[in-house]
C-alpha positions in Angstrom: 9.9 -19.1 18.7 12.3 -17.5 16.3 9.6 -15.1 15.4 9.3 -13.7 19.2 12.7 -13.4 19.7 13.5 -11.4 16.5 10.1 -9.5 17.8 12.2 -9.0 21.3 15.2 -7.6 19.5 13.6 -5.3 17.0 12.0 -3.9 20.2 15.2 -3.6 22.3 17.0 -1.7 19.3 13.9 1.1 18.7 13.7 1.3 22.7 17.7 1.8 22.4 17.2 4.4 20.0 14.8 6.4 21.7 16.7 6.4 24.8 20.1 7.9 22.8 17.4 10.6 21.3 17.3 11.6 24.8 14.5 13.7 26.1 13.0 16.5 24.7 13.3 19.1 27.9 17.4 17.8 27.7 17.9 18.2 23.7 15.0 21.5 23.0 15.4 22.7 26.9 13.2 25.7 25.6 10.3 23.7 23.9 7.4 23.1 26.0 5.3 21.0 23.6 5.6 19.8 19.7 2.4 18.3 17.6 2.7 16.7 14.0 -0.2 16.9 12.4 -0.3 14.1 9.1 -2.1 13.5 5.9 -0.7 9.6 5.1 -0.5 9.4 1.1 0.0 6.1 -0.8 -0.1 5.7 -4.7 -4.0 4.2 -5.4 -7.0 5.6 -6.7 -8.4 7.1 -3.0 -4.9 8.5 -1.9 -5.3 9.3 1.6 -4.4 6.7 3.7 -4.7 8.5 7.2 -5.1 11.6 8.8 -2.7 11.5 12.4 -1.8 14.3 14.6 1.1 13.1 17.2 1.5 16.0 20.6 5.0 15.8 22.4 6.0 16.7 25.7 9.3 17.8 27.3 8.7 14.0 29.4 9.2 12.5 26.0 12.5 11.3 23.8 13.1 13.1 21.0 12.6 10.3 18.5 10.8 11.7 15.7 11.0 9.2 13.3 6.8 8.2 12.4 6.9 5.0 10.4 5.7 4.7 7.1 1.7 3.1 7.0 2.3 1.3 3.9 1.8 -2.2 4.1 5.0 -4.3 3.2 7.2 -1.5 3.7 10.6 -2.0 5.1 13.6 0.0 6.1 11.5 3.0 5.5 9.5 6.0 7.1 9.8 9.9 7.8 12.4 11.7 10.1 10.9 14.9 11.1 13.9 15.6 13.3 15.6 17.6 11.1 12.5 19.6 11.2 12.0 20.1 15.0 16.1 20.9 15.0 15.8 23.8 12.2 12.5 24.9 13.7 14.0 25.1 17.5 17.3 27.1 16.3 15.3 29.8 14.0 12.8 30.3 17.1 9.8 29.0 14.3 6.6 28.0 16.1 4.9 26.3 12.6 6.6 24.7 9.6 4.7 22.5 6.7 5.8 20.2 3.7 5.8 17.1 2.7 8.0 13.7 3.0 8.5 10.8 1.1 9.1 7.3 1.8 12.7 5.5 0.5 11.5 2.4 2.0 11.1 -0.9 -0.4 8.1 -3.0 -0.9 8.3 -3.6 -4.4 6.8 -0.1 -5.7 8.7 2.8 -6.0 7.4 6.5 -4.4 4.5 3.9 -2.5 4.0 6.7 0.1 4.3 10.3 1.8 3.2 12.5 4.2 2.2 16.0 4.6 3.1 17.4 7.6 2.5 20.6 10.1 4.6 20.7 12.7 3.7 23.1 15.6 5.8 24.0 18.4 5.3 25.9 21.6 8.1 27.3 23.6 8.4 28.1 27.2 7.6 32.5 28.2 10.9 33.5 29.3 11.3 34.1 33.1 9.0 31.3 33.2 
């Protein structure tokens, strides 16, 4: 039972977080859609974890924060706000790099990603 309700609370506290990340047509009022697209890297002799692509709509918080696939990890992950915020204030519509995972699970540098982030904003007038 312990197990469900620490389940239940994990969940209420990332729901909590999303919610103060508040939507994406309140916080980028000129975005009209976002897509990360992912290349999951992890230290291992065939790399590539997973390929993801992620699309965001104006409907949707601004939580972009993609947890790290690495089994075991905890406490880490990749925050690609920054991103989406230095994108949206230099008027960018494509940015790319790479990330890397501070998370522990016993090996250090276990994983990154490399990312494309894509955004389309609304024609003015429109």
């Amino acid at each position: 039972m312990r197990h469900k309700h620490s389940f239940r609370q994990q969940r209420e506290e990332e729901d909590a977080v999303r919610v103060a990340a508040g939507l994406i047509s309140e916080r980028y009022t000129g975005i009209s859609g976002i897509e990360f697209r992912m290349t999951y890297y992890h230290r291992s002799s065939n790399p590539v974890l997973m390929e993801r692509t992620l699309r965001f709509s104006p409907t949707n918080y601004a939580c972009f924060h993609v947890p790290c696939a690495h089994e075991g990890c905890t406490g880490g992950g990749y925050d690609l706000a920054p991103v989406v915020a230095g994108m949206s204030r230099s008027g960018k519509t494509s940015a790319a790099g790479r990330l890397y995972c501070h998370g522990s699970n016993g090996m250090i540098g276990h994983g990154s990603i490399a990312y494309k982030v894509t955004i389309q904003y609304r024609q003015r007038g429109a």
